[in-house]
Legacy VTK file of the C-alpha trace (Angstrom):
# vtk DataFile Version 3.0
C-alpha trace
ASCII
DATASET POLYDATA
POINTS 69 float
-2.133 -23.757 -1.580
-3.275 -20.686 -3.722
-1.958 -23.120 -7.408
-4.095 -25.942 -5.828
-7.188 -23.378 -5.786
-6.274 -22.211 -8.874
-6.615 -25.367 -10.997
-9.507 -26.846 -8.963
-10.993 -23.321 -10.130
-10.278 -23.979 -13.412
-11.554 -27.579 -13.502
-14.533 -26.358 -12.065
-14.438 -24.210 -14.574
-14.220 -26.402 -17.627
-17.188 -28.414 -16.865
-19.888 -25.430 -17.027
-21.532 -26.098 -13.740
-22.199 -23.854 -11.191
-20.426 -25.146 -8.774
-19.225 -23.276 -5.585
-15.439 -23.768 -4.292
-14.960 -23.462 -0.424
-11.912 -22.800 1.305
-11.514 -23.945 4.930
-8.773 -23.854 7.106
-6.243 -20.809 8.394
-8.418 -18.004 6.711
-7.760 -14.381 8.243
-7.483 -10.896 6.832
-3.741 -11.599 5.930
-4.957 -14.395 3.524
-8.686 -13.909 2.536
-7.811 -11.467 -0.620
-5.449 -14.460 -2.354
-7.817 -16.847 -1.604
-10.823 -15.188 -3.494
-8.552 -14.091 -6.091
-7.323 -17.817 -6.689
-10.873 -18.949 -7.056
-12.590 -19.267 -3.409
-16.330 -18.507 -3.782
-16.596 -19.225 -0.141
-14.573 -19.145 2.836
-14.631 -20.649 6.338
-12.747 -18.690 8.928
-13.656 -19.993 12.199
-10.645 -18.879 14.430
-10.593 -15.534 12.335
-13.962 -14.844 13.617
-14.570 -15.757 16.766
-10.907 -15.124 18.172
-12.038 -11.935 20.384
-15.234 -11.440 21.469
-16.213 -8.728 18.620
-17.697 -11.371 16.093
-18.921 -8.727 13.626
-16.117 -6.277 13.298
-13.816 -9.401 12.934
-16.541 -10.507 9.853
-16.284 -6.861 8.753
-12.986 -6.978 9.001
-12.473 -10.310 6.868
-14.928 -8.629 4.299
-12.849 -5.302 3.968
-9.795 -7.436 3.833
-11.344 -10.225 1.367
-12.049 -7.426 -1.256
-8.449 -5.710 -1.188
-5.697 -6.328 -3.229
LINES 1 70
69 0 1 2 3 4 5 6 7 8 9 10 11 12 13 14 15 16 17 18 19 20 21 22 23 24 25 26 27 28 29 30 31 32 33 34 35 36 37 38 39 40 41 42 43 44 45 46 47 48 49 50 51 52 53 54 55 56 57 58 59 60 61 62 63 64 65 66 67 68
């Protein structure tokens, strides 16, 4: 999945827009950092969120996690 973000980043890329590239679908901490890297400008990580009951250290979590790497 990260090659498919990859070129639709680059597409995206080679027709000057500003154009933002979401990613939805099996996002976590494990994940987030490749996804970013590959391109992602945003991510949708519904499970990864509201799995426990501690919505904002699982965001802060996902934040930390999205910036390793």
């Amino acid at each position: 999945h990260l090659d498919k973000i990859r070129e639709i980043k680059r597409l995206i890329e080679a027709t000057g827009r500003d154009i933002f590239l979401e990613v939805d679908g099996g996002i976590n901490t494990e994940n987030i950092a490749s996804v970013v890297q590959a391109g992602a400008n945003v991510v949708v990580a519904g499970s990864a969120v509201f799995k426990t009951e501690d919505i904002r250290e699982n965001v802060q979590r996902l934040k930390v996690a999205a910036k390793s790497q």
